[in-house]
N, CA, C and O atoms as a Tripos MOL2 file, in Angstrom:
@<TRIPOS>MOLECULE
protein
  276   275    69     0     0
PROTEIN
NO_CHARGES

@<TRIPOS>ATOM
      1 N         -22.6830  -42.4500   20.9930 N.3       1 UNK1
      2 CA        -21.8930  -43.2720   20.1210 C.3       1 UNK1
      3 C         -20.4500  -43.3210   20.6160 C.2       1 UNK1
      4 O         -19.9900  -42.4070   21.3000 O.2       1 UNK1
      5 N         -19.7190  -44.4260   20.2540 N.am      2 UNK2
      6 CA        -18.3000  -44.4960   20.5740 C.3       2 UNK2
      7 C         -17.5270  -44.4430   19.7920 C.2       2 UNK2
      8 O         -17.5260  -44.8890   18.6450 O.2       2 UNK2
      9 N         -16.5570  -43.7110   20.5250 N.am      3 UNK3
     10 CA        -15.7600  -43.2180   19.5440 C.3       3 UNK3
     11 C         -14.3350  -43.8210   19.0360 C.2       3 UNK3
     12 O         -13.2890  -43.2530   19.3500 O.2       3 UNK3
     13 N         -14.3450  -45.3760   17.9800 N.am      4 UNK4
     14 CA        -13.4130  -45.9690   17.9900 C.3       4 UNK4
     15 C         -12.1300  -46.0240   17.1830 C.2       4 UNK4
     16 O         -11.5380  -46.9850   16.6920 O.2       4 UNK4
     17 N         -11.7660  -44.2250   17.1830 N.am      5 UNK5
     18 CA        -10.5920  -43.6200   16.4180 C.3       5 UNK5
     19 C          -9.3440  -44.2530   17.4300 C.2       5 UNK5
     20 O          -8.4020  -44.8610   16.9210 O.2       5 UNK5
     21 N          -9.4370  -44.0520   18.8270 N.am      6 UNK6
     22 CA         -7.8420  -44.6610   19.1190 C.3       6 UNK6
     23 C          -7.9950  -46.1320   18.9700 C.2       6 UNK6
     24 O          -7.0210  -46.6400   18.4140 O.2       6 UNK6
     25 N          -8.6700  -46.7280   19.2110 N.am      7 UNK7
     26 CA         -8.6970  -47.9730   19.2790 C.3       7 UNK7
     27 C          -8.3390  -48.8940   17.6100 C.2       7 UNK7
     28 O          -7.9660  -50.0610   17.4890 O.2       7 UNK7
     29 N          -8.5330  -48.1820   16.8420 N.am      8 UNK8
     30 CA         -8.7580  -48.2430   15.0530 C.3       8 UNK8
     31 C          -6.8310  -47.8340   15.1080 C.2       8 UNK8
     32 O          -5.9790  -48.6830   14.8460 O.2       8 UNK8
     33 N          -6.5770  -46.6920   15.4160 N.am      9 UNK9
     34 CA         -4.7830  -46.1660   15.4070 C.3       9 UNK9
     35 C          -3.7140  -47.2480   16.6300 C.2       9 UNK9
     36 O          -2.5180  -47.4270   16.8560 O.2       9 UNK9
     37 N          -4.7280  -47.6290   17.0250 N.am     10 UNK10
     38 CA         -3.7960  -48.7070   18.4740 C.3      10 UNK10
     39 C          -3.3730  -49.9530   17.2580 C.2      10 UNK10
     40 O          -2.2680  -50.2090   16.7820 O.2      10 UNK10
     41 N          -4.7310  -50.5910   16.9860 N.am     11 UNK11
     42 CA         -4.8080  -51.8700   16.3430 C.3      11 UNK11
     43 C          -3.3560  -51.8000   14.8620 C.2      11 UNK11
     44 O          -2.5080  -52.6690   14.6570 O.2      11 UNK11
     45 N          -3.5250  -50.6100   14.1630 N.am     12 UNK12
     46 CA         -3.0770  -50.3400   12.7350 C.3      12 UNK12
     47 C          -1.7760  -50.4250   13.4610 C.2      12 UNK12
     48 O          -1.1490  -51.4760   13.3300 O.2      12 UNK12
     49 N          -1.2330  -49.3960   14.2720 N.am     13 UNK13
     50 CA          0.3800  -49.3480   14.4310 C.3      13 UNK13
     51 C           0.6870  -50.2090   15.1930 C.2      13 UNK13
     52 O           1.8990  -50.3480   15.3580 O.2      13 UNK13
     53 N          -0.4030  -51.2880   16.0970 N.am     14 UNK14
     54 CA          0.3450  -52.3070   16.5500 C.3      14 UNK14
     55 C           0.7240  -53.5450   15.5780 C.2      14 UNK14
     56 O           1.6660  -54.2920   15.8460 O.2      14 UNK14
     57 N           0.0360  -53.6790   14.6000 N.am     15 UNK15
     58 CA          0.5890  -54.4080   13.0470 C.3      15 UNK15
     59 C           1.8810  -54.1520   12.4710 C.2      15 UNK15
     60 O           2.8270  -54.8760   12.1610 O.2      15 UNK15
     61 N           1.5780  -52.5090   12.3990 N.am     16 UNK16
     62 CA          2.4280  -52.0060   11.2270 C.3      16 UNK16
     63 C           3.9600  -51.8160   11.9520 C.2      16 UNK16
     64 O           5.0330  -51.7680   11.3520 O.2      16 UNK16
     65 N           3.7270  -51.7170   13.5040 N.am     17 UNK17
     66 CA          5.4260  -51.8790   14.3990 C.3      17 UNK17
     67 C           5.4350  -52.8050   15.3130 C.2      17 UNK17
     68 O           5.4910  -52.6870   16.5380 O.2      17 UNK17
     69 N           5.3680  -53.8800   14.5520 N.am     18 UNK18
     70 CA          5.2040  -55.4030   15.5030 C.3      18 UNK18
     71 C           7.0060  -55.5360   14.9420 C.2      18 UNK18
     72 O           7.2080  -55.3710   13.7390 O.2      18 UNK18
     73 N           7.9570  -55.7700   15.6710 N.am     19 UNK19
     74 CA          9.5750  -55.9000   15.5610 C.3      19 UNK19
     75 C           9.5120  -57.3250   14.6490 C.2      19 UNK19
     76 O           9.0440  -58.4070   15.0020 O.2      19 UNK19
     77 N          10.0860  -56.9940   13.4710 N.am     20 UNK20
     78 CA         10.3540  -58.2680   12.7840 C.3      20 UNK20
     79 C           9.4570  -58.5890   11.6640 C.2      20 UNK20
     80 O           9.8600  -59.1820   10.6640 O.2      20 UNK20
     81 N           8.1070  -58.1560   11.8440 N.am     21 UNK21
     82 CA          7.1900  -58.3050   10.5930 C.3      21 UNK21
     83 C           7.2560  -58.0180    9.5510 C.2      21 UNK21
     84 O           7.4730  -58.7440    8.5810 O.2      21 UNK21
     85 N           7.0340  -56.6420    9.6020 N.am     22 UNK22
     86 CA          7.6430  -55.4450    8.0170 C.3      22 UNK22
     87 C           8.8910  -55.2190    8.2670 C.2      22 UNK22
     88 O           9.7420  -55.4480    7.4090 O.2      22 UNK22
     89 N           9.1950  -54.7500    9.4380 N.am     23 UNK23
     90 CA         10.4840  -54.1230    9.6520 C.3      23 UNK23
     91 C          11.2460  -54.2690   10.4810 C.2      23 UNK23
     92 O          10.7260  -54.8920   11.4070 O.2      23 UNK23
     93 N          12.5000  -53.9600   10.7110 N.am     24 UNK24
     94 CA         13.1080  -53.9350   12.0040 C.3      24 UNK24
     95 C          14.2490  -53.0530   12.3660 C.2      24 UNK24
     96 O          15.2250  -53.3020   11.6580 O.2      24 UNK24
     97 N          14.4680  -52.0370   13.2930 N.am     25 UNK25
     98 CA         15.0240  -51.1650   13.5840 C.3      25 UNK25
     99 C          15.3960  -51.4350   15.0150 C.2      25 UNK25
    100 O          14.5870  -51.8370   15.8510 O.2      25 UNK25
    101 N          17.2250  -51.0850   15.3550 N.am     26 UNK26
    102 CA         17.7430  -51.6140   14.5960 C.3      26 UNK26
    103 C          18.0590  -53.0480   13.7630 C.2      26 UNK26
    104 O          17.2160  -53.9200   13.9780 O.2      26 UNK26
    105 N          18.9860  -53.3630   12.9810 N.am     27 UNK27
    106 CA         18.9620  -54.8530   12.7830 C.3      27 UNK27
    107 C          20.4370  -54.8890   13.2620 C.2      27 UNK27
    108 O          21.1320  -53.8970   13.4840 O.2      27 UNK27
    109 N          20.8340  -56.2870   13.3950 N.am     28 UNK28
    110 CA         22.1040  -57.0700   13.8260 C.3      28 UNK28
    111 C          22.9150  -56.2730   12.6150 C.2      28 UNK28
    112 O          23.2010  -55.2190   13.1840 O.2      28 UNK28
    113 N          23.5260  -56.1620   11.0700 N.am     29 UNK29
    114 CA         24.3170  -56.1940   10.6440 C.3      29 UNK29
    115 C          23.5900  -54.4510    9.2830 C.2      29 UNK29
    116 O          24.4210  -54.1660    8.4210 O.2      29 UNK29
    117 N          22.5710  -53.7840    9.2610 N.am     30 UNK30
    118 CA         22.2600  -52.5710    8.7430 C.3      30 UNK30
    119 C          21.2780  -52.0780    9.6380 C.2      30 UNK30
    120 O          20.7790  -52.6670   10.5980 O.2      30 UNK30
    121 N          21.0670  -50.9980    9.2450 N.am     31 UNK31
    122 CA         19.7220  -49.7370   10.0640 C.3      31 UNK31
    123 C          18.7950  -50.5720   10.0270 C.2      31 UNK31
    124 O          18.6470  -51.2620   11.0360 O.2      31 UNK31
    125 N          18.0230  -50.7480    9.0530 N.am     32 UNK32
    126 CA         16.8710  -51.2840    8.5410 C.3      32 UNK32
    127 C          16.5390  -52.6400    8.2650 C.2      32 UNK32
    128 O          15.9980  -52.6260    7.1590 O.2      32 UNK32
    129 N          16.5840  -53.8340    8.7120 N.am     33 UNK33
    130 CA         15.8320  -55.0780    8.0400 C.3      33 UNK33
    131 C          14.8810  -55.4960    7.3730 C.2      33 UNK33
    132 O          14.3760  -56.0600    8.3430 O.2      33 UNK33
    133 N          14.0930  -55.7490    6.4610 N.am     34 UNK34
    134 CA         12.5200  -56.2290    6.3000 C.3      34 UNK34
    135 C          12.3320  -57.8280    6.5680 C.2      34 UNK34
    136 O          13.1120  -58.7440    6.3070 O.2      34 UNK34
    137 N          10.9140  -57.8660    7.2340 N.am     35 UNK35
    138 CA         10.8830  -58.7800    6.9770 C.3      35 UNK35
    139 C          11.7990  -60.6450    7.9150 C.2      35 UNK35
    140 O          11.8550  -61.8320    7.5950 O.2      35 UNK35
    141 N          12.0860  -60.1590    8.5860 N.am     36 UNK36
    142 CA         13.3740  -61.2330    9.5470 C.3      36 UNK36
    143 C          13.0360  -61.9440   10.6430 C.2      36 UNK36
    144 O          13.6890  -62.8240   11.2040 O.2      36 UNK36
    145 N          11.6100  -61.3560   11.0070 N.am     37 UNK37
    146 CA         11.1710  -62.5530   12.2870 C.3      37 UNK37
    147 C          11.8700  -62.3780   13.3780 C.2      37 UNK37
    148 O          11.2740  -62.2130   14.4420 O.2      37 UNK37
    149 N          12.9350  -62.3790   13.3330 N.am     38 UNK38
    150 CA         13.9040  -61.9430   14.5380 C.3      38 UNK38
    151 C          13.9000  -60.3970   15.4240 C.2      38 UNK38
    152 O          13.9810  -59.2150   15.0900 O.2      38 UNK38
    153 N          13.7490  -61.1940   16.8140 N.am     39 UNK39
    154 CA         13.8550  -59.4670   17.6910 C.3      39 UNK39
    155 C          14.9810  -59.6530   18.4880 C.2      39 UNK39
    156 O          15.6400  -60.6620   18.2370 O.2      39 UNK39
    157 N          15.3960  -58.8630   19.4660 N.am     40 UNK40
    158 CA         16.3230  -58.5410   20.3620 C.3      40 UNK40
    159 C          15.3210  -57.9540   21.1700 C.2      40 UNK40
    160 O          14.1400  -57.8050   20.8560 O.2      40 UNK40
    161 N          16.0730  -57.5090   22.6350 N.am     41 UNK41
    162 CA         15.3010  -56.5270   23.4670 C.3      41 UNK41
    163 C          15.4680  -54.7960   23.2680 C.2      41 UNK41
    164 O          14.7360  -53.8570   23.5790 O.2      41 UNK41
    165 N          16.6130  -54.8740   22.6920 N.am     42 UNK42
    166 CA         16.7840  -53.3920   22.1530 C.3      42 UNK42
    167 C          15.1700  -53.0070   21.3580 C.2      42 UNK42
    168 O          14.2190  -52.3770   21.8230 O.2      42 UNK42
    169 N          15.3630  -53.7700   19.7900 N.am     43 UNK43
    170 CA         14.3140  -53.7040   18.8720 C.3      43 UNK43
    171 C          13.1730  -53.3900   19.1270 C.2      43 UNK43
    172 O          12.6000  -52.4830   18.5230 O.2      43 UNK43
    173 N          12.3560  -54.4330   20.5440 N.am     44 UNK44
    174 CA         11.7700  -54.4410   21.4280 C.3      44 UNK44
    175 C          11.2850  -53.0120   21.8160 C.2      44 UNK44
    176 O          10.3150  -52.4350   21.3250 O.2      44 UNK44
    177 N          12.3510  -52.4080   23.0440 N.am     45 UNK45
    178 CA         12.3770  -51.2120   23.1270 C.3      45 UNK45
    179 C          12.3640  -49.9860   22.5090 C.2      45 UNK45
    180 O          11.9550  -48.9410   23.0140 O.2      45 UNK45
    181 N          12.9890  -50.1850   20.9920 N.am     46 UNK46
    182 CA         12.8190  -48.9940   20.0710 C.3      46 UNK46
    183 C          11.3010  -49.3980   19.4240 C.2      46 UNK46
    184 O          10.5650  -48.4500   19.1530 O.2      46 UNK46
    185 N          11.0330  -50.1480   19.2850 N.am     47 UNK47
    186 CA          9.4330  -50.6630   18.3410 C.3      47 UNK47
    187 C           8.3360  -49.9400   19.8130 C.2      47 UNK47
    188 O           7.1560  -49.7070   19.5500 O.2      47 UNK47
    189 N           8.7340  -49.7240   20.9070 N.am     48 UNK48
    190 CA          7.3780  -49.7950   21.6180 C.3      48 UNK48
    191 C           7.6130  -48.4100   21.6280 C.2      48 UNK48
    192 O           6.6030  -47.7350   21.4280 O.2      48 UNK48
    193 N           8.9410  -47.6360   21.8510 N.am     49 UNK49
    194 CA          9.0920  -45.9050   21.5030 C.3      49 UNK49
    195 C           8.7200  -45.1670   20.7000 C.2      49 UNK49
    196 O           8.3050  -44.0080   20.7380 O.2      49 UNK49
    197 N           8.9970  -46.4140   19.3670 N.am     50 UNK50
    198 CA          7.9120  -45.4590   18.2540 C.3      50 UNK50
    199 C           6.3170  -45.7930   18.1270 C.2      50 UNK50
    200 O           5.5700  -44.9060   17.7150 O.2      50 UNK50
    201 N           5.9320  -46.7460   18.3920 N.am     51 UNK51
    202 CA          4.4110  -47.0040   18.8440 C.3      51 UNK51
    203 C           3.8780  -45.8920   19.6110 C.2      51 UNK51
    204 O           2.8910  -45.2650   19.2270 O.2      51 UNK51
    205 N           4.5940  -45.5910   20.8420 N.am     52 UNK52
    206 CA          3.7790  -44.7320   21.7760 C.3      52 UNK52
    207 C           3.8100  -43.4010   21.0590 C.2      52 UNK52
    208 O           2.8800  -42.6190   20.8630 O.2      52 UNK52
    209 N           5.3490  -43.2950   20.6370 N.am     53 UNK53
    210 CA          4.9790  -41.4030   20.0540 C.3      53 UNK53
    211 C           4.2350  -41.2720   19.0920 C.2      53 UNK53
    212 O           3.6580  -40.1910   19.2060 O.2      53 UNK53
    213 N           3.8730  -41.9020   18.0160 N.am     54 UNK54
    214 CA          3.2180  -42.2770   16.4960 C.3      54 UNK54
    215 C           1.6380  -42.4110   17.6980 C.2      54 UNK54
    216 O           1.0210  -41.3570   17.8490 O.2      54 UNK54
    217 N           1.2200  -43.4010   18.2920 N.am     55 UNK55
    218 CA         -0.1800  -43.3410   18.6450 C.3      55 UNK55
    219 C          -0.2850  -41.7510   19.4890 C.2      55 UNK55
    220 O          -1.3890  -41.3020   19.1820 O.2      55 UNK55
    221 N           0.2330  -41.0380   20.1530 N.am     56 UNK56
    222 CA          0.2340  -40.0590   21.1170 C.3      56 UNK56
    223 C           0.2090  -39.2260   19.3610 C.2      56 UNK56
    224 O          -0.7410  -38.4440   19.3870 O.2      56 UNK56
    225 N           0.7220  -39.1820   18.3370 N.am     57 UNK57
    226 CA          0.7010  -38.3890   17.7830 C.3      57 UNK57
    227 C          -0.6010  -38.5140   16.8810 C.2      57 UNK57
    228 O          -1.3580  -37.5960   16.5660 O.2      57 UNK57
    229 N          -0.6480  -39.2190   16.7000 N.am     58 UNK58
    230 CA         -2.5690  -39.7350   15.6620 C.3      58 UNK58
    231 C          -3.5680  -39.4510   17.0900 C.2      58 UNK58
    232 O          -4.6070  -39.0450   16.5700 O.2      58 UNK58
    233 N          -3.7610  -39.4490   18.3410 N.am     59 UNK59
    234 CA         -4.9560  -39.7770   18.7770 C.3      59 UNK59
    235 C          -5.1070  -38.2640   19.6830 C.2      59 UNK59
    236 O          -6.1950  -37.8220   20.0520 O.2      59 UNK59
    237 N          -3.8160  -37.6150   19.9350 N.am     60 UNK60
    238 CA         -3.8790  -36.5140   20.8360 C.3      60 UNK60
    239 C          -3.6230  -35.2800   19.5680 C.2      60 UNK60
    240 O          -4.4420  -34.3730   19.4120 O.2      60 UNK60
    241 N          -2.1630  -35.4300   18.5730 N.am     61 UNK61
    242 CA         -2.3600  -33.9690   17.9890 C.3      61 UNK61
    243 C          -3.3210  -34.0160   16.7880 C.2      61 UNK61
    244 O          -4.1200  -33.1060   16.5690 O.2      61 UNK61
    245 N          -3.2220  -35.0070   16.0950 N.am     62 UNK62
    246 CA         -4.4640  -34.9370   14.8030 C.3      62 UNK62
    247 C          -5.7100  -35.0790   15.3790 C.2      62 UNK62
    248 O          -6.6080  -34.3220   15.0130 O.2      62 UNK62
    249 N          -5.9750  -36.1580   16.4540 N.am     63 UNK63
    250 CA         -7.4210  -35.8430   16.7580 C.3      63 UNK63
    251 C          -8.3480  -36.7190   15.9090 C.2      63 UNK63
    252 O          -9.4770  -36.3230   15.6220 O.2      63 UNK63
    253 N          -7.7010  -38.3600   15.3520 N.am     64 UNK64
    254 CA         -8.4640  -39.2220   14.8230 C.3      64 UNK64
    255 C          -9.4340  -39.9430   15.6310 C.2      64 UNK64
    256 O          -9.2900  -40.7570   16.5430 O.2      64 UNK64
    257 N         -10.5440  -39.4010   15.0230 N.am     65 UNK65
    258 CA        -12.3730  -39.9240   15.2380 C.3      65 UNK65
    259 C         -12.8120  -40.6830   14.5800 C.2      65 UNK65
    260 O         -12.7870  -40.5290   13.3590 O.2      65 UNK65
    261 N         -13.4620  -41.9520   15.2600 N.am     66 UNK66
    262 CA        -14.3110  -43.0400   13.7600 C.3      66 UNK66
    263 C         -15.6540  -43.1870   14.6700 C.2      66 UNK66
    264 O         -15.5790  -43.5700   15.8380 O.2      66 UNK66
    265 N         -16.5310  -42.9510   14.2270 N.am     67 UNK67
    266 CA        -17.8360  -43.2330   14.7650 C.3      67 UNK67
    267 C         -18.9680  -43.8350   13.9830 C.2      67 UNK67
    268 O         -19.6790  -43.1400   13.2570 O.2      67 UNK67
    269 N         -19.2320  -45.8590   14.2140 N.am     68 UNK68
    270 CA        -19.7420  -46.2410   13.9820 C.3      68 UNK68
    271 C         -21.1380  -46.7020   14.1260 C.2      68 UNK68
    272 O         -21.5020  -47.3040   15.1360 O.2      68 UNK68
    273 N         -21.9430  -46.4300   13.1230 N.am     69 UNK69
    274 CA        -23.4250  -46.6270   13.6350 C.3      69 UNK69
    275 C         -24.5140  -45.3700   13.1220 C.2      69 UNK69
    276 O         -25.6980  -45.4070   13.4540 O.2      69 UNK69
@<TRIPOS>BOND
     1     1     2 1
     2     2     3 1
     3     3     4 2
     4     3     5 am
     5     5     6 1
     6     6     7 1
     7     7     8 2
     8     7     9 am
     9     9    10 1
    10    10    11 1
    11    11    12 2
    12    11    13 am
    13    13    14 1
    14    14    15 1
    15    15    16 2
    16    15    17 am
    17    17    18 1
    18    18    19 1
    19    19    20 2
    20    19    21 am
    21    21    22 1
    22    22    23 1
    23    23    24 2
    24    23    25 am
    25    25    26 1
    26    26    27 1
    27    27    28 2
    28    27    29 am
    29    29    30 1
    30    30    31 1
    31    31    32 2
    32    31    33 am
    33    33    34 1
    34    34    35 1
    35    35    36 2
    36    35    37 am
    37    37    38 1
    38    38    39 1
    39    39    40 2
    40    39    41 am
    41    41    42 1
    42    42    43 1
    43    43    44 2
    44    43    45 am
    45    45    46 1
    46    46    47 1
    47    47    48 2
    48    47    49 am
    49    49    50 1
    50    50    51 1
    51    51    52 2
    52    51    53 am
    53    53    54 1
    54    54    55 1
    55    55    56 2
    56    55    57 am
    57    57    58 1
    58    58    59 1
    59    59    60 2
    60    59    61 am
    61    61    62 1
    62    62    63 1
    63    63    64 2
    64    63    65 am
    65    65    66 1
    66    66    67 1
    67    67    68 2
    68    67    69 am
    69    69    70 1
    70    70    71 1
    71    71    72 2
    72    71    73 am
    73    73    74 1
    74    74    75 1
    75    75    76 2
    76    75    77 am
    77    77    78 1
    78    78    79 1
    79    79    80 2
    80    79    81 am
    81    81    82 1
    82    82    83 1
    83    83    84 2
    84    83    85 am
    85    85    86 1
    86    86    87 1
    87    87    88 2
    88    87    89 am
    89    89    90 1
    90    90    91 1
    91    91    92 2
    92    91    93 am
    93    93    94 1
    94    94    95 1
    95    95    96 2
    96    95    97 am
    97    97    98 1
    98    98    99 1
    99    99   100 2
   100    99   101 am
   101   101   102 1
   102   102   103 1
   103   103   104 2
   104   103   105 am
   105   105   106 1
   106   106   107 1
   107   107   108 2
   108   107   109 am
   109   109   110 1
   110   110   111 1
   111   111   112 2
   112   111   113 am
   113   113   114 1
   114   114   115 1
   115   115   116 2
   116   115   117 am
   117   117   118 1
   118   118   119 1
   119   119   120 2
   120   119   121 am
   121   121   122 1
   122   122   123 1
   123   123   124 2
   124   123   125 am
   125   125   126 1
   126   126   127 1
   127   127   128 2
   128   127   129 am
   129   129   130 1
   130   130   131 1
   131   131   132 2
   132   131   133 am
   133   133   134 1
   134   134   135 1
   135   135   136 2
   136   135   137 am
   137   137   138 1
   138   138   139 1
   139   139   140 2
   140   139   141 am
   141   141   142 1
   142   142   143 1
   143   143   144 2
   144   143   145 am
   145   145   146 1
   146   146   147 1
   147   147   148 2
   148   147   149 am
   149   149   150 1
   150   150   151 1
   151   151   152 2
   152   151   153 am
   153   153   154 1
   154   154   155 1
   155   155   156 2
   156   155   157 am
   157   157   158 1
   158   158   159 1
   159   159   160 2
   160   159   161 am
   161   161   162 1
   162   162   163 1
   163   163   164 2
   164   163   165 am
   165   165   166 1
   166   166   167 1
   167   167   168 2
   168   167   169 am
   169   169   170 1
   170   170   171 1
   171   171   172 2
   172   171   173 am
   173   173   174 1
   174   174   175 1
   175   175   176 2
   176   175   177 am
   177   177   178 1
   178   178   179 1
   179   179   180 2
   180   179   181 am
   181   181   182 1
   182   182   183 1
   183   183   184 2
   184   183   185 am
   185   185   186 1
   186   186   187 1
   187   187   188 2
   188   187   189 am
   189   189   190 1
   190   190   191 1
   191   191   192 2
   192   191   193 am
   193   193   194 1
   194   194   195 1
   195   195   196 2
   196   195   197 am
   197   197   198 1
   198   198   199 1
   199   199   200 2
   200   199   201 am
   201   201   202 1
   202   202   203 1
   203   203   204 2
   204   203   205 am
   205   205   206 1
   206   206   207 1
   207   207   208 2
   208   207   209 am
   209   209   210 1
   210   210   211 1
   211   211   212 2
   212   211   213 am
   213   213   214 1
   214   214   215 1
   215   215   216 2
   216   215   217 am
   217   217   218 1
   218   218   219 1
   219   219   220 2
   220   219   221 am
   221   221   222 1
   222   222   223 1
   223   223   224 2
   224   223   225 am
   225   225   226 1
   226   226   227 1
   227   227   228 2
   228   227   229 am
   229   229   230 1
   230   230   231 1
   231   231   232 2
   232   231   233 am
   233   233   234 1
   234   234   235 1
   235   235   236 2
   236   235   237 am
   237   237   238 1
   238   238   239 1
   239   239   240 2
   240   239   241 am
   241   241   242 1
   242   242   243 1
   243   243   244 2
   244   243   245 am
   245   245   246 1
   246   246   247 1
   247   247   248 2
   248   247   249 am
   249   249   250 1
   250   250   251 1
   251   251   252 2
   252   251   253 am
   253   253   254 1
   254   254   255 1
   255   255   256 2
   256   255   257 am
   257   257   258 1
   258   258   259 1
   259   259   260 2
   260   259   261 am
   261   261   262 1
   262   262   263 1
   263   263   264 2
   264   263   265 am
   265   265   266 1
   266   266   267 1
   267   267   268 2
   268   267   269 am
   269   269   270 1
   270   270   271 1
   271   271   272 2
   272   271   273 am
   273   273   274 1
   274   274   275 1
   275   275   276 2
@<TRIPOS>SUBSTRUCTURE
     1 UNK1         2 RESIDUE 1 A UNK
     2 UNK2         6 RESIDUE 1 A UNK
     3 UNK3        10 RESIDUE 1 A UNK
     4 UNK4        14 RESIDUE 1 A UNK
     5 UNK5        18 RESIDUE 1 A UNK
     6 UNK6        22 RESIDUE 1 A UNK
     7 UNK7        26 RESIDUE 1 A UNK
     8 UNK8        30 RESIDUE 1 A UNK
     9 UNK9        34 RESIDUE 1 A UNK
    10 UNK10       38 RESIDUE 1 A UNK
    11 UNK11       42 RESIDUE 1 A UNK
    12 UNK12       46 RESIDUE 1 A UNK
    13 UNK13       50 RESIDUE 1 A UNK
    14 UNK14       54 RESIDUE 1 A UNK
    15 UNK15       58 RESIDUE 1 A UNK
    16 UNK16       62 RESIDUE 1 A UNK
    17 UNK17       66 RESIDUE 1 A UNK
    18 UNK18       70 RESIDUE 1 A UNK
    19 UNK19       74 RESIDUE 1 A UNK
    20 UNK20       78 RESIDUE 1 A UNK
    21 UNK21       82 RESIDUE 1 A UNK
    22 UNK22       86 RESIDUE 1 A UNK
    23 UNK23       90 RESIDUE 1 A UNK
    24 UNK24       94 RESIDUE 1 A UNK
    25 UNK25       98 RESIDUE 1 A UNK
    26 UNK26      102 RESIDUE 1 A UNK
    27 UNK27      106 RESIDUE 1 A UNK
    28 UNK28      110 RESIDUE 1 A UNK
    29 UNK29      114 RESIDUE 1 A UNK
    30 UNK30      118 RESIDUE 1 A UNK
    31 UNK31      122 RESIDUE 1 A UNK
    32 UNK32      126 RESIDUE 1 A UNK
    33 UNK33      130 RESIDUE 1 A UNK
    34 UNK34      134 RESIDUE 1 A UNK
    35 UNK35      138 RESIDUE 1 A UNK
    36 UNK36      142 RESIDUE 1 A UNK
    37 UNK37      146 RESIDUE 1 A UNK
    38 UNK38      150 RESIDUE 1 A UNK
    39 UNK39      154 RESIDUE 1 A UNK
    40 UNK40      158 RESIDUE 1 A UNK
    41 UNK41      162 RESIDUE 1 A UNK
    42 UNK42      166 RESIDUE 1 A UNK
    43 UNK43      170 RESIDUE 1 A UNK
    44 UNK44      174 RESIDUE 1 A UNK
    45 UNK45      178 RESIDUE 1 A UNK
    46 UNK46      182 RESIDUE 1 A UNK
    47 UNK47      186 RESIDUE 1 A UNK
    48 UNK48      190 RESIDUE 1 A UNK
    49 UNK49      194 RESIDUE 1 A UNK
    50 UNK50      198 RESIDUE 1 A UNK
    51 UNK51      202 RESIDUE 1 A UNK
    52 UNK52      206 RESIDUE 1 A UNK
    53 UNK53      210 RESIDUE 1 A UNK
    54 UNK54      214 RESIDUE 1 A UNK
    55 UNK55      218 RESIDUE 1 A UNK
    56 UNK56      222 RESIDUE 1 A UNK
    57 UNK57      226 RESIDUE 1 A UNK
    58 UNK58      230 RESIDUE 1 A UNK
    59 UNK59      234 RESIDUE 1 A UNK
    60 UNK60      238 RESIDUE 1 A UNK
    61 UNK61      242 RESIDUE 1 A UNK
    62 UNK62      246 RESIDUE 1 A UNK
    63 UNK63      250 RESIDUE 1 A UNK
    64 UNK64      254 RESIDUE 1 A UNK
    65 UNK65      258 RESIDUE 1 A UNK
    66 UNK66      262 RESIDUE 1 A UNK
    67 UNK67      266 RESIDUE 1 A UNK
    68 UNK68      270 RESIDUE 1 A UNK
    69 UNK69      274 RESIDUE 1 A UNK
C-alpha cells in the first residue's frame, strides 16, 4: 500500500501558504495581511521558507501516514 501522508501535508500547506490567499507575510504597510491577492518576491521567498520547514516538520518529525485501501 502507499503511503499518501506527505503527499496529503504537501497538497494542505501548499493551499494553506499560497502568498496572498489567506495570508500574507510580510505585507507592504503591517506584519500580517489577509486575504490581498497581491505578492512580491520577498513574500514569495518567506511563503516557500515556511512551506519547507512546516512540511519537513509534519512528514519527517511527526511522521504523518495515510494509507488508503
Amino acid at each position: 500500500m502507499a503511503d499518501w501522508g506527505p503527499v496529503f501535508v504537501a497538497v494542505v500547506l501548499f493551499v494553506l501558504l499560497s502568498p496572498g490567499l489567506l495570508f500574507q507575510i510580510p505585507s507592504k504597510g503591517k506584519v500580517v495581511e489577509f486575504g490581498t491577492l497581491q505578492t512580491s518576491s520577498v513574500v514569495i521567498f518567506i511563503h516557500s521558507v515556511l512551506f519547507l520547514a512546516l512540511a519537513a516538520v509534519f512528514m519527517l518529525a511527526v511522521g504523518v501516514h495515510v494509507y488508503l485501501g
